[in-house]
mmJSON file of the N, C-alpha and C atoms, coordinates in Angstrom:
{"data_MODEL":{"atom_site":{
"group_PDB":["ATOM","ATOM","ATOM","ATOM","ATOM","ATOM","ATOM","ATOM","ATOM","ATOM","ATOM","ATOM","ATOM","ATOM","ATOM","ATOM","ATOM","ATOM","ATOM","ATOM","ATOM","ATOM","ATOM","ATOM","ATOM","ATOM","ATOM","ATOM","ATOM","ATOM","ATOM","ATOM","ATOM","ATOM","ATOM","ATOM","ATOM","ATOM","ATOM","ATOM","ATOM","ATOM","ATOM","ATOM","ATOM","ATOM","ATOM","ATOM","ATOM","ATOM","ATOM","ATOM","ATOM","ATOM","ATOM","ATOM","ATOM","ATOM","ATOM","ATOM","ATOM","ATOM","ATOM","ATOM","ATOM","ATOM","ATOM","ATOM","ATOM","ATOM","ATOM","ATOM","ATOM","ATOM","ATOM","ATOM","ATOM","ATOM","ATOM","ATOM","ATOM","ATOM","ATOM","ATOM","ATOM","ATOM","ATOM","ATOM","ATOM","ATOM","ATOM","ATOM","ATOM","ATOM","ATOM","ATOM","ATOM","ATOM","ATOM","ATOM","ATOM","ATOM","ATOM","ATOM","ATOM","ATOM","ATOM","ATOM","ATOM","ATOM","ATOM","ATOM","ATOM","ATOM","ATOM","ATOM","ATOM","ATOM","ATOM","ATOM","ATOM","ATOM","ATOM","ATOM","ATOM","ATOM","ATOM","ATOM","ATOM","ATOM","ATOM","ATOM","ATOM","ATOM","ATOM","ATOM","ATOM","ATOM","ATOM","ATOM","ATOM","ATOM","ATOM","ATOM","ATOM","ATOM","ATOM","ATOM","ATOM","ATOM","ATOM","ATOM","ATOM","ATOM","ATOM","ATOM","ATOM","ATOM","ATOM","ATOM","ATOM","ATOM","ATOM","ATOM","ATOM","ATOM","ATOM","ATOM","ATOM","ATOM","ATOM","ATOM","ATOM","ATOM","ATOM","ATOM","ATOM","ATOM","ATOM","ATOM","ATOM","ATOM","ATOM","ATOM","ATOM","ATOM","ATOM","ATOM","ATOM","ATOM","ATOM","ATOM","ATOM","ATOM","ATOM","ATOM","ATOM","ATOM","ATOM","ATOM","ATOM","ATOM","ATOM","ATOM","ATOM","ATOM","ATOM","ATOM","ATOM","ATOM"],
"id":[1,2,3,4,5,6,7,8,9,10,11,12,13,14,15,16,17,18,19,20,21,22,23,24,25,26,27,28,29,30,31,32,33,34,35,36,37,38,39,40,41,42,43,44,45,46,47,48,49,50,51,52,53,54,55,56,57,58,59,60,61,62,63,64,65,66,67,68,69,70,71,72,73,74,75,76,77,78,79,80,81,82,83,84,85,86,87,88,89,90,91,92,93,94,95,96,97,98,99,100,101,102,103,104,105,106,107,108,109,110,111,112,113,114,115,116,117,118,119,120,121,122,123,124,125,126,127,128,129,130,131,132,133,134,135,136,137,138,139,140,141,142,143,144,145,146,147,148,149,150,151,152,153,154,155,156,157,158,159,160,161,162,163,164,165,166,167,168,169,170,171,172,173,174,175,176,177,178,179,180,181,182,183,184,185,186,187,188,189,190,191,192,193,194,195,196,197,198,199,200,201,202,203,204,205,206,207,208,209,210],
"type_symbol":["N","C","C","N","C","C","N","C","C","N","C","C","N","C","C","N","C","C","N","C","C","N","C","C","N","C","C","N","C","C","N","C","C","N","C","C","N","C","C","N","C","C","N","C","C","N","C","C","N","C","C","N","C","C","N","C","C","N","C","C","N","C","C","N","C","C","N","C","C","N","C","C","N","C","C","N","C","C","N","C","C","N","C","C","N","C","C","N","C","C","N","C","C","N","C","C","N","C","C","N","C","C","N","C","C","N","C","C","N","C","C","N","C","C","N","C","C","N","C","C","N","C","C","N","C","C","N","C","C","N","C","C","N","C","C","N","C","C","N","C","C","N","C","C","N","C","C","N","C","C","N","C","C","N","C","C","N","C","C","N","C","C","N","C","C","N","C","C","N","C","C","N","C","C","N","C","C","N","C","C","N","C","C","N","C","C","N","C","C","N","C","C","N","C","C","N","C","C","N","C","C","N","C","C","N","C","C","N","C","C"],
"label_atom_id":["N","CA","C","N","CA","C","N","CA","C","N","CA","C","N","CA","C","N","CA","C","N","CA","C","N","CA","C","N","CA","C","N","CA","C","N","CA","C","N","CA","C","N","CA","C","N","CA","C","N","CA","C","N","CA","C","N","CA","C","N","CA","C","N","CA","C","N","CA","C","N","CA","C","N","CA","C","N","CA","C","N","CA","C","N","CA","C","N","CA","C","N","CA","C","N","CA","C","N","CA","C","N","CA","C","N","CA","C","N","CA","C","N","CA","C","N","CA","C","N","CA","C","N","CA","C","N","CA","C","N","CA","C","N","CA","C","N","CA","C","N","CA","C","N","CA","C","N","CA","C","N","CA","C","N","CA","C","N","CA","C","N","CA","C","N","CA","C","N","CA","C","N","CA","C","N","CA","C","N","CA","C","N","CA","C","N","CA","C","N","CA","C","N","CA","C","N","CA","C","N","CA","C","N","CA","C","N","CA","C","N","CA","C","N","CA","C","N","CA","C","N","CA","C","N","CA","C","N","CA","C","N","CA","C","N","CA","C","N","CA","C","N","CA","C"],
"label_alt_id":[null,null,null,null,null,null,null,null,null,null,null,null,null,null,null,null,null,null,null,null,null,null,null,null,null,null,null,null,null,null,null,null,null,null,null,null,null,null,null,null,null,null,null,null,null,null,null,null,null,null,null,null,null,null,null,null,null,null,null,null,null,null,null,null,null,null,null,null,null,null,null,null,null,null,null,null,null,null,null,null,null,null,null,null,null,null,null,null,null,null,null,null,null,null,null,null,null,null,null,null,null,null,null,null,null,null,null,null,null,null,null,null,null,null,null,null,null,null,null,null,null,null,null,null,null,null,null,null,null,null,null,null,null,null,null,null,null,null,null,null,null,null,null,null,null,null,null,null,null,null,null,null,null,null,null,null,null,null,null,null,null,null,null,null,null,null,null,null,null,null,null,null,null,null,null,null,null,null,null,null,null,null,null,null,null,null,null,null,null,null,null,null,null,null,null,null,null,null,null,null,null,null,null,null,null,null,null,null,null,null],
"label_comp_id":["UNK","UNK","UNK","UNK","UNK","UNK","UNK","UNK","UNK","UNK","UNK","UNK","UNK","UNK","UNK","UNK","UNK","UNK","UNK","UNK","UNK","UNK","UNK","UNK","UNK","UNK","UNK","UNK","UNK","UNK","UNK","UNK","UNK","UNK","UNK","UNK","UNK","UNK","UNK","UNK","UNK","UNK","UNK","UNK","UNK","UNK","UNK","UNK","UNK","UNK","UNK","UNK","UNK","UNK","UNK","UNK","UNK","UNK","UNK","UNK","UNK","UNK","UNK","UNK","UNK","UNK","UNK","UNK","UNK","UNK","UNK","UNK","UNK","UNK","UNK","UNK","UNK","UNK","UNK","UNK","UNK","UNK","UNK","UNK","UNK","UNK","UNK","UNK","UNK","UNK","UNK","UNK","UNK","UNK","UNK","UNK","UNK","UNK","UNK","UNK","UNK","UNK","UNK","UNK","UNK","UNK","UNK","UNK","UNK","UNK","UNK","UNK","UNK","UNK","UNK","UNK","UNK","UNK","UNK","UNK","UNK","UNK","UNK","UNK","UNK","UNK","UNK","UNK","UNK","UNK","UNK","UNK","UNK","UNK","UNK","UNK","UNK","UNK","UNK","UNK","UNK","UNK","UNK","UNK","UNK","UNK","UNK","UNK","UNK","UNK","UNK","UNK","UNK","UNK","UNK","UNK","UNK","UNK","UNK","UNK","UNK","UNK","UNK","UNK","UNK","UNK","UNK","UNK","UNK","UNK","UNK","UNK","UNK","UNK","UNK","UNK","UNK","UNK","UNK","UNK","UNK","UNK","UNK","UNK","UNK","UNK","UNK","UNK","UNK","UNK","UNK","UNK","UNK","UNK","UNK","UNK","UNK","UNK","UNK","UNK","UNK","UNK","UNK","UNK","UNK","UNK","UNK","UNK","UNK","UNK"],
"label_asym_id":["A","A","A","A","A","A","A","A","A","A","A","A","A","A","A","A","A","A","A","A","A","A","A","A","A","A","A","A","A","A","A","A","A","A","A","A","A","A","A","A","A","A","A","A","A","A","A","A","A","A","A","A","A","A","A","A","A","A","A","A","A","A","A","A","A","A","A","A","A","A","A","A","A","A","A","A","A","A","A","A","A","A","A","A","A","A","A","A","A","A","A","A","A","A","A","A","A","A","A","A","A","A","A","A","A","A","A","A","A","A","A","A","A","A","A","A","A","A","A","A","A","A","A","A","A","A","A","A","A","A","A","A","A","A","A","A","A","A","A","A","A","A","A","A","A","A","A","A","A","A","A","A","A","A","A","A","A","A","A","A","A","A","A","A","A","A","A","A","A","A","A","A","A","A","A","A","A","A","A","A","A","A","A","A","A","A","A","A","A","A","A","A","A","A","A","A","A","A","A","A","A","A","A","A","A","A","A","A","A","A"],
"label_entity_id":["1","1","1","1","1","1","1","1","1","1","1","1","1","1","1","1","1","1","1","1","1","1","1","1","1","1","1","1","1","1","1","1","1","1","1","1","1","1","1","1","1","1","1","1","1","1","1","1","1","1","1","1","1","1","1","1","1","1","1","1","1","1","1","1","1","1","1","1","1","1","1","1","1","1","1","1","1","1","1","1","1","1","1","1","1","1","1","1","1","1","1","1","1","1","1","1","1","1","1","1","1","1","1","1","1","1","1","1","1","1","1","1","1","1","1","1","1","1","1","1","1","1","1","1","1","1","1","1","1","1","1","1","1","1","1","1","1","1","1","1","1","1","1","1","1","1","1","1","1","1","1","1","1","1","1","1","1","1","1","1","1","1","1","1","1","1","1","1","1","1","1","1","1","1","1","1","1","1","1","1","1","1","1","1","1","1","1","1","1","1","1","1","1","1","1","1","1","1","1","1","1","1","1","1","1","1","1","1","1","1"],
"label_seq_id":[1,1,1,2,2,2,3,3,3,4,4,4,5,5,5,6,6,6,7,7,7,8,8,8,9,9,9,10,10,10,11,11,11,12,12,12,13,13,13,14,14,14,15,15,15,16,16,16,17,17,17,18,18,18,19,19,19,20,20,20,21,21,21,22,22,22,23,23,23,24,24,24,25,25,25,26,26,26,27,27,27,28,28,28,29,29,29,30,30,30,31,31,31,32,32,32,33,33,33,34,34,34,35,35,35,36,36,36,37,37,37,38,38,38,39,39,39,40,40,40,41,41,41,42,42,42,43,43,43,44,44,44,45,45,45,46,46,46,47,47,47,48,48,48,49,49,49,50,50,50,51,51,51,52,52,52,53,53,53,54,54,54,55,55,55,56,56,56,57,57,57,58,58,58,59,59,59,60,60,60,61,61,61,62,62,62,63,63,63,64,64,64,65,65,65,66,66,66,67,67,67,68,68,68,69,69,69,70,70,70],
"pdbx_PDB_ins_code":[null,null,null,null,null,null,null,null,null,null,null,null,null,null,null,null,null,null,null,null,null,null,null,null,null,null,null,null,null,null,null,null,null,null,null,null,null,null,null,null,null,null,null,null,null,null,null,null,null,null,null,null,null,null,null,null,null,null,null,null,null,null,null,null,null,null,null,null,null,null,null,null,null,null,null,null,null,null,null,null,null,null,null,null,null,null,null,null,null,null,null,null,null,null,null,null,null,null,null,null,null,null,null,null,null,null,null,null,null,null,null,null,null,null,null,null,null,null,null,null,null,null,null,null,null,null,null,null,null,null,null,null,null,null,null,null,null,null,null,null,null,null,null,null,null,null,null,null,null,null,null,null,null,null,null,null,null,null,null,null,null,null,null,null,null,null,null,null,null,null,null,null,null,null,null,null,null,null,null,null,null,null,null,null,null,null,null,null,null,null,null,null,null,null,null,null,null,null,null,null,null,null,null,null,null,null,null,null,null,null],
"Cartn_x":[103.038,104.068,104.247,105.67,105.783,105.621,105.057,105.023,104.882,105.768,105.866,105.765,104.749,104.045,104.187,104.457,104.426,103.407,103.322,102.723,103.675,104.626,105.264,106.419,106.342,107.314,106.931,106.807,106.247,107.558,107.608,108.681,107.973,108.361,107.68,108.676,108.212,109.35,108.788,110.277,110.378,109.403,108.939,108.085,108.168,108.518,109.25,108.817,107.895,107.265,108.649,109.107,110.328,111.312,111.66,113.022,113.426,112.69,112.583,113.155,112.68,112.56,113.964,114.027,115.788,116.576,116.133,117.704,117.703,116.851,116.822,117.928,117.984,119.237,120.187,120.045,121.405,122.211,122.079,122.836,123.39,123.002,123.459,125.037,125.69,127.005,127.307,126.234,126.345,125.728,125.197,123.959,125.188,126.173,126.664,128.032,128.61,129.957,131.064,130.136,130.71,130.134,129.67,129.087,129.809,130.156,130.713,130.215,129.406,128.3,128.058,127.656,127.331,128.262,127.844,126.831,126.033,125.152,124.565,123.961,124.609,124.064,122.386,121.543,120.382,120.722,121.188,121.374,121.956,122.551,122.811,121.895,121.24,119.797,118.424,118.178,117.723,118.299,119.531,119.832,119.8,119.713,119.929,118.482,116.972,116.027,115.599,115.851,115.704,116.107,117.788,117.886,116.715,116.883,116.215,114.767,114.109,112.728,113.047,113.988,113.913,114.003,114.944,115.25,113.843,113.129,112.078,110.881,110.868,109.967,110.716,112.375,113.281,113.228,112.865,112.826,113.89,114.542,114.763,115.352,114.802,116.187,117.394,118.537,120.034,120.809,120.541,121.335,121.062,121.821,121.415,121.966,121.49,122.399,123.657,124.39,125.484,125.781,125.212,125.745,124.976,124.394,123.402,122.866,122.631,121.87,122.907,124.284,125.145,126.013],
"Cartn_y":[99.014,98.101,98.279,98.204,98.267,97.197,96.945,95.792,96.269,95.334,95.193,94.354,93.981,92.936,92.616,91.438,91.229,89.986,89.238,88.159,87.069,86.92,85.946,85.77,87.169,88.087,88.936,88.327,89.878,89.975,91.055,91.834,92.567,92.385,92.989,93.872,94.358,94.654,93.393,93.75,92.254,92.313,91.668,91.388,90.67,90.816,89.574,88.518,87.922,86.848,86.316,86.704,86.013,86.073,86.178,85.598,84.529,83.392,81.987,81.396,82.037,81.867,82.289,83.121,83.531,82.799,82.769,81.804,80.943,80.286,78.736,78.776,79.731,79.916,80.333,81.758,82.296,81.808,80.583,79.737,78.831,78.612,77.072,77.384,76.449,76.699,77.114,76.124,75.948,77.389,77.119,78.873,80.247,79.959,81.308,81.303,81.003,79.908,80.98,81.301,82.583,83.827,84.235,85.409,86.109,87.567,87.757,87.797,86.828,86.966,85.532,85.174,83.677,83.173,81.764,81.354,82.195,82.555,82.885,82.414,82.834,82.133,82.713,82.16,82.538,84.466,84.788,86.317,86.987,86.346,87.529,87.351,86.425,86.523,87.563,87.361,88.016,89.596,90.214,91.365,91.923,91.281,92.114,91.978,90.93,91.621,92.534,93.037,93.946,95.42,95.352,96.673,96.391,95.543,96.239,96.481,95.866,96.34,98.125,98.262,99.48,100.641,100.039,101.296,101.231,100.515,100.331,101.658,102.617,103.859,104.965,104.732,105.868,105.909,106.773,107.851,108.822,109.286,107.579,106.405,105.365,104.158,103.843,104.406,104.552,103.404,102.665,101.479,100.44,99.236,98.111,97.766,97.385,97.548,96.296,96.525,95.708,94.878,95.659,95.088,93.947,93.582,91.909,91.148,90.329,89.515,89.214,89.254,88.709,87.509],
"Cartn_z":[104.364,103.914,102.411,101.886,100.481,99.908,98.556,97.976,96.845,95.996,94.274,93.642,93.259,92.326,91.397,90.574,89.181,89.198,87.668,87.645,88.377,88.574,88.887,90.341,90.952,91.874,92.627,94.386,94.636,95.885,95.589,96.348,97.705,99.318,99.783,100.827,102.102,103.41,103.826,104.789,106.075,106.757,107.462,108.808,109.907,111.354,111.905,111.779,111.124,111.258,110.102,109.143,108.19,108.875,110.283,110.709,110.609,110.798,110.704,109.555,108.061,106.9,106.29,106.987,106.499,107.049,108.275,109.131,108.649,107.771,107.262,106.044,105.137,104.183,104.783,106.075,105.963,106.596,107.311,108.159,107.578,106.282,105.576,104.462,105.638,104.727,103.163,102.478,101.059,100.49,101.08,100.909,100.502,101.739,102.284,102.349,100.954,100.887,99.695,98.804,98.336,98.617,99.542,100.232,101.293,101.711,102.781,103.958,104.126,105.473,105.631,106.578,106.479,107.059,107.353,107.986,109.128,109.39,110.362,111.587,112.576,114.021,113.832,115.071,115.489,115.275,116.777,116.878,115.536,114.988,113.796,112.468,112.502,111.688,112.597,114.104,114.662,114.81,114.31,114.361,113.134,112.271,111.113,110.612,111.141,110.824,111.915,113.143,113.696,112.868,112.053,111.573,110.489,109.697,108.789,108.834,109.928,110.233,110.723,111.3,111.913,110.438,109.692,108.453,107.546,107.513,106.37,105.809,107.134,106.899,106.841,106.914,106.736,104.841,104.423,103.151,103.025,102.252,101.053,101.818,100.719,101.737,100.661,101.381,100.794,101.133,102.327,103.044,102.784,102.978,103.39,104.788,105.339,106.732,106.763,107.185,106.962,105.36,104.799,103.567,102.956,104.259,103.456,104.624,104.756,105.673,106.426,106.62,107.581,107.332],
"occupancy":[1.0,1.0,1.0,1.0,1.0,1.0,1.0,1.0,1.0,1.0,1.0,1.0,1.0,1.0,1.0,1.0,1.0,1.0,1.0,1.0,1.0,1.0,1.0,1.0,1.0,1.0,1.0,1.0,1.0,1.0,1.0,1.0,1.0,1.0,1.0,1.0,1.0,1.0,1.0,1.0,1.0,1.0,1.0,1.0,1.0,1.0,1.0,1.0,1.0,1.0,1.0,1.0,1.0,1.0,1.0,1.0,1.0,1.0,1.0,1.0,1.0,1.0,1.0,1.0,1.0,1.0,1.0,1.0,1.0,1.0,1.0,1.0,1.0,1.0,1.0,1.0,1.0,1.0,1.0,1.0,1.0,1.0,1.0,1.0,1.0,1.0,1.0,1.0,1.0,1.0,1.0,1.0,1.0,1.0,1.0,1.0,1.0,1.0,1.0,1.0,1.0,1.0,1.0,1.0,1.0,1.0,1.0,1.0,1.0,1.0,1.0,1.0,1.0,1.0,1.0,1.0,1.0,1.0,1.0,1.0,1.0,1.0,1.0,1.0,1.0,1.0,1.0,1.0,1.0,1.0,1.0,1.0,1.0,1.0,1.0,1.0,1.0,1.0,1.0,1.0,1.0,1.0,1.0,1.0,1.0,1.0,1.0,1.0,1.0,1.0,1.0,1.0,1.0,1.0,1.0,1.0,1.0,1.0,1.0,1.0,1.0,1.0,1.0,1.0,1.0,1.0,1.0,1.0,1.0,1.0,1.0,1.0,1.0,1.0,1.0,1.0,1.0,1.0,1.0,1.0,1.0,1.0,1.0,1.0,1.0,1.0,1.0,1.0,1.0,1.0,1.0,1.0,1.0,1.0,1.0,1.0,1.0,1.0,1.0,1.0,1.0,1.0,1.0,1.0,1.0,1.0,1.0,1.0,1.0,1.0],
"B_iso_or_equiv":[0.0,0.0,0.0,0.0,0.0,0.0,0.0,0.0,0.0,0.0,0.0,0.0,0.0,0.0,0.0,0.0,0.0,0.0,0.0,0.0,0.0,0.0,0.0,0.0,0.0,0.0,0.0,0.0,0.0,0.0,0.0,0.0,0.0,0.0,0.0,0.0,0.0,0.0,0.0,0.0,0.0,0.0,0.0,0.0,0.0,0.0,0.0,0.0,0.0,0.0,0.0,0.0,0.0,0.0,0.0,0.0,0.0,0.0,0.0,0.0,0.0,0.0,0.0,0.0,0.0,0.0,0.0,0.0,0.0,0.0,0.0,0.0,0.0,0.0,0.0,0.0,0.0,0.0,0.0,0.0,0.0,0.0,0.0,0.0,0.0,0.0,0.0,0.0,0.0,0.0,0.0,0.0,0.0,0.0,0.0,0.0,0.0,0.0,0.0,0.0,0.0,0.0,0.0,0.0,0.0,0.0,0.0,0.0,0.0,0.0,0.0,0.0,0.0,0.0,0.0,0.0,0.0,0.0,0.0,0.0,0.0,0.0,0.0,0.0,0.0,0.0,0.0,0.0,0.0,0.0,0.0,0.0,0.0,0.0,0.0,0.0,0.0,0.0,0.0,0.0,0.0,0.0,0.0,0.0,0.0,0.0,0.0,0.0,0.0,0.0,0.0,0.0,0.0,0.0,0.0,0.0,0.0,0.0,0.0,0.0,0.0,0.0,0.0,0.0,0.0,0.0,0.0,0.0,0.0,0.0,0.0,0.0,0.0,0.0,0.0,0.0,0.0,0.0,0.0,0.0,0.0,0.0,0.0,0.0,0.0,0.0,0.0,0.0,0.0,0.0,0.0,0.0,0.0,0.0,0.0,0.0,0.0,0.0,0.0,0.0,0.0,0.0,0.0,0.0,0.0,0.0,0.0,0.0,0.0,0.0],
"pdbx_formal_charge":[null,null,null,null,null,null,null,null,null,null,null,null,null,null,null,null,null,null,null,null,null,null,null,null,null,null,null,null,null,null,null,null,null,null,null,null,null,null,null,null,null,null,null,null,null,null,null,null,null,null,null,null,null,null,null,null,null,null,null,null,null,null,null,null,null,null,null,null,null,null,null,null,null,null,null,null,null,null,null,null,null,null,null,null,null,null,null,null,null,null,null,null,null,null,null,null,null,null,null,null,null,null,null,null,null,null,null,null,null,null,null,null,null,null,null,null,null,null,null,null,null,null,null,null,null,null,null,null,null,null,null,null,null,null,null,null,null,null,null,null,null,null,null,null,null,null,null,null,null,null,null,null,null,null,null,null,null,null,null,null,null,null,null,null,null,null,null,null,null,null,null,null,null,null,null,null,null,null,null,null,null,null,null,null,null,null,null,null,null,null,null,null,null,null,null,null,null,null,null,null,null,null,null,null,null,null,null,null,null,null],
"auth_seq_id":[1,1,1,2,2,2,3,3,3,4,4,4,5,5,5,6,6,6,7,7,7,8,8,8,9,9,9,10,10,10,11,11,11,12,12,12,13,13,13,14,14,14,15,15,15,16,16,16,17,17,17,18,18,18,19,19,19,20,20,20,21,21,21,22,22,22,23,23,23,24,24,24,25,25,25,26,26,26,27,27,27,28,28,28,29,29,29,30,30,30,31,31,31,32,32,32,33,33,33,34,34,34,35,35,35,36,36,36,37,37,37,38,38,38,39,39,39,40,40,40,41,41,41,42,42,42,43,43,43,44,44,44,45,45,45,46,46,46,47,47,47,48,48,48,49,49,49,50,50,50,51,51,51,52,52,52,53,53,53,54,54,54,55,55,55,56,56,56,57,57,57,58,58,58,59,59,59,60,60,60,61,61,61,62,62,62,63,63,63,64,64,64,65,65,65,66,66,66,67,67,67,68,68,68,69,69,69,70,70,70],
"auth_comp_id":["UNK","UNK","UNK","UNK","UNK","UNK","UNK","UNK","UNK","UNK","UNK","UNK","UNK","UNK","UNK","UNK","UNK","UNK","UNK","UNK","UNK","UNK","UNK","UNK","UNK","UNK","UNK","UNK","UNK","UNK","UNK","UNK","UNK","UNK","UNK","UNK","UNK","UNK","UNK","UNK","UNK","UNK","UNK","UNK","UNK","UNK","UNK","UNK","UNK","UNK","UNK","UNK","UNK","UNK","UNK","UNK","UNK","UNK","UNK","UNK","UNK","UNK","UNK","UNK","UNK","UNK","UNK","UNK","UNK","UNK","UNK","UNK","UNK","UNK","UNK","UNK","UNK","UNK","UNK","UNK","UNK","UNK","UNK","UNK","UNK","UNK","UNK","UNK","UNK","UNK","UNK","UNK","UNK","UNK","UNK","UNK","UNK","UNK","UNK","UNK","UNK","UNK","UNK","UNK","UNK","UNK","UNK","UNK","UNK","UNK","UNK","UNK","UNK","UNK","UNK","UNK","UNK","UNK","UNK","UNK","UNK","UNK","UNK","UNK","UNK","UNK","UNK","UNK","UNK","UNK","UNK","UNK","UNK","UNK","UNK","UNK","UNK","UNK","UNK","UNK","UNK","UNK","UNK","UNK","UNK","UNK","UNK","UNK","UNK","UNK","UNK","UNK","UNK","UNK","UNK","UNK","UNK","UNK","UNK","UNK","UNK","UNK","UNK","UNK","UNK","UNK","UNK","UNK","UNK","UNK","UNK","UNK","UNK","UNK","UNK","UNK","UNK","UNK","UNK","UNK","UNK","UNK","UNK","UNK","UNK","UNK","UNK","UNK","UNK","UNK","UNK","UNK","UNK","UNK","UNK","UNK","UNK","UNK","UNK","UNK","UNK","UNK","UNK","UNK","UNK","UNK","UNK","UNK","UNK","UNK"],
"auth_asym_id":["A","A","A","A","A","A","A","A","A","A","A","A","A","A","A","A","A","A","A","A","A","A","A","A","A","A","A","A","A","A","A","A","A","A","A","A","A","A","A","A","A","A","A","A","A","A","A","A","A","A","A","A","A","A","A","A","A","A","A","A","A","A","A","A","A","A","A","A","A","A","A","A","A","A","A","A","A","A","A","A","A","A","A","A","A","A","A","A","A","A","A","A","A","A","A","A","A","A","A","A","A","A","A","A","A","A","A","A","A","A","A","A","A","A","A","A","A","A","A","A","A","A","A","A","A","A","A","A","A","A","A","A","A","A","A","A","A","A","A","A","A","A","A","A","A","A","A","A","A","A","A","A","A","A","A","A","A","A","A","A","A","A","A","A","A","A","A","A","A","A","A","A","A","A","A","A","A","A","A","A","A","A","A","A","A","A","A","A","A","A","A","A","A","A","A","A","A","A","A","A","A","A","A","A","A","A","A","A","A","A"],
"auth_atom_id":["N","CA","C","N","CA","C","N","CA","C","N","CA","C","N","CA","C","N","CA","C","N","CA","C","N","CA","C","N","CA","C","N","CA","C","N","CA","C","N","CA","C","N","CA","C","N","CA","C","N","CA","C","N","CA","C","N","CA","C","N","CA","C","N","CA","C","N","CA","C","N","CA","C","N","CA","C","N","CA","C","N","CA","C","N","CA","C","N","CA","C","N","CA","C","N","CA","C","N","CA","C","N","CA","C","N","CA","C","N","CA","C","N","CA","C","N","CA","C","N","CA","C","N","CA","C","N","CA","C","N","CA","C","N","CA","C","N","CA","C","N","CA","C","N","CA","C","N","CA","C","N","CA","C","N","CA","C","N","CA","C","N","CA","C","N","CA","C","N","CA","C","N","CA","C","N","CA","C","N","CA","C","N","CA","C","N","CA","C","N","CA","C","N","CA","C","N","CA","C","N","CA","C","N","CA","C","N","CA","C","N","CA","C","N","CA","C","N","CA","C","N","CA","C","N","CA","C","N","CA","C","N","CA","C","N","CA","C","N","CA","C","N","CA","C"],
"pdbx_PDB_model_num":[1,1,1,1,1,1,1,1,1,1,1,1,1,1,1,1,1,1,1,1,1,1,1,1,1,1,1,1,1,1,1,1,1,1,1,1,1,1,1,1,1,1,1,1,1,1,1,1,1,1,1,1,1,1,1,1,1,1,1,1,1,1,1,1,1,1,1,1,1,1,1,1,1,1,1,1,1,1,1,1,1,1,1,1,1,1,1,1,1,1,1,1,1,1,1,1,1,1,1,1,1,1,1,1,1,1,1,1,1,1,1,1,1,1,1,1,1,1,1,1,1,1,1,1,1,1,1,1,1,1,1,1,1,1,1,1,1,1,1,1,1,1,1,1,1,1,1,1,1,1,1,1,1,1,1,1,1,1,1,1,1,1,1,1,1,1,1,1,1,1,1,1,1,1,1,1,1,1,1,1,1,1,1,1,1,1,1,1,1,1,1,1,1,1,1,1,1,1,1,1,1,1,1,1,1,1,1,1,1,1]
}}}
Protein backbone atom coordinates (compact mmCIF):
# COMPACT_ATOMS: atom_id res chain seq x y z
CA UNK A 1 0.00 0.00 0.00
CA UNK A 2 1.22 3.57 -0.74
CA UNK A 3 1.47 5.97 1.94
CA UNK A 4 2.79 9.54 2.39
CA UNK A 5 3.40 10.89 5.56
CA UNK A 6 3.93 14.13 7.01
CA UNK A 7 3.72 15.46 10.60
CA UNK A 8 0.30 16.47 10.18
CA UNK A 9 -1.10 14.45 6.76
CA UNK A 10 -1.01 11.13 5.79
CA UNK A 11 -1.98 10.39 2.45
CA UNK A 12 -2.72 6.77 1.76
CA UNK A 13 -4.59 4.19 -1.17
CA UNK A 14 -8.19 3.35 -0.64
CA UNK A 15 -9.16 0.27 1.10
CA UNK A 16 -12.70 -1.04 1.05
CA UNK A 17 -13.06 -0.68 4.45
CA UNK A 18 -13.38 3.61 3.42
CA UNK A 19 -16.46 3.10 1.42
CA UNK A 20 -18.55 4.02 4.25
CA UNK A 21 -16.42 7.09 4.99
CA UNK A 22 -16.76 8.53 1.65
CA UNK A 23 -20.35 7.95 1.09
CA UNK A 24 -20.79 9.97 4.16
CA UNK A 25 -19.48 13.29 2.17
CA UNK A 26 -20.09 12.22 -1.30
CA UNK A 27 -23.72 12.01 -0.86
CA UNK A 28 -24.25 15.23 1.00
CA UNK A 29 -25.80 17.84 -1.06
CA UNK A 30 -23.82 20.67 0.54
CA UNK A 31 -20.65 18.65 0.17
CA UNK A 32 -21.26 18.16 -3.64
CA UNK A 33 -23.02 21.40 -4.72
CA UNK A 34 -20.22 22.98 -6.69
CA UNK A 35 -18.69 19.74 -7.86
CA UNK A 36 -19.48 17.79 -11.05
CA UNK A 37 -20.32 14.66 -9.27
CA UNK A 38 -22.51 14.40 -6.46
CA UNK A 39 -24.61 13.67 -4.74
CA UNK A 40 -23.86 10.13 -4.63
CA UNK A 41 -26.20 7.19 -4.37
CA UNK A 42 -24.92 4.01 -2.34
CA UNK A 43 -23.81 2.21 -5.91
CA UNK A 44 -21.98 5.02 -7.24
CA UNK A 45 -19.88 5.49 -4.09
CA UNK A 46 -19.59 1.58 -4.19
CA UNK A 47 -18.34 1.83 -7.95
CA UNK A 48 -16.04 4.24 -8.01
CA UNK A 49 -14.20 2.64 -4.91
CA UNK A 50 -14.21 -0.56 -6.79
CA UNK A 51 -12.35 1.39 -9.86
CA UNK A 52 -10.17 2.90 -7.93
CA UNK A 53 -9.17 -0.07 -5.82
CA UNK A 54 -8.73 -1.80 -9.13
CA UNK A 55 -6.25 1.07 -10.75
CA UNK A 56 -4.06 1.42 -7.53
CA UNK A 57 -1.04 -1.20 -8.62
CA UNK A 58 -1.34 -0.01 -12.30
CA UNK A 59 2.23 2.00 -12.78
CA UNK A 60 2.28 4.75 -13.59
CA UNK A 61 -1.02 6.01 -12.29
CA UNK A 62 -2.18 8.61 -15.08
CA UNK A 63 -6.10 8.45 -14.20
CA UNK A 64 -8.50 9.28 -11.96
CA UNK A 65 -11.28 7.29 -12.80
CA UNK A 66 -14.16 9.26 -13.69
CA UNK A 67 -12.73 12.30 -12.87
CA UNK A 68 -13.51 12.20 -9.00
CA UNK A 69 -15.54 10.41 -6.63
CA UNK A 70 -18.82 10.81 -8.65
Amino acid sequence: MFQLAGERLTLRDFVPADEAALHEFCSDPVVTEFTDWGPNTVEDTRSFVADVLARQDITPRETCPRGGPR
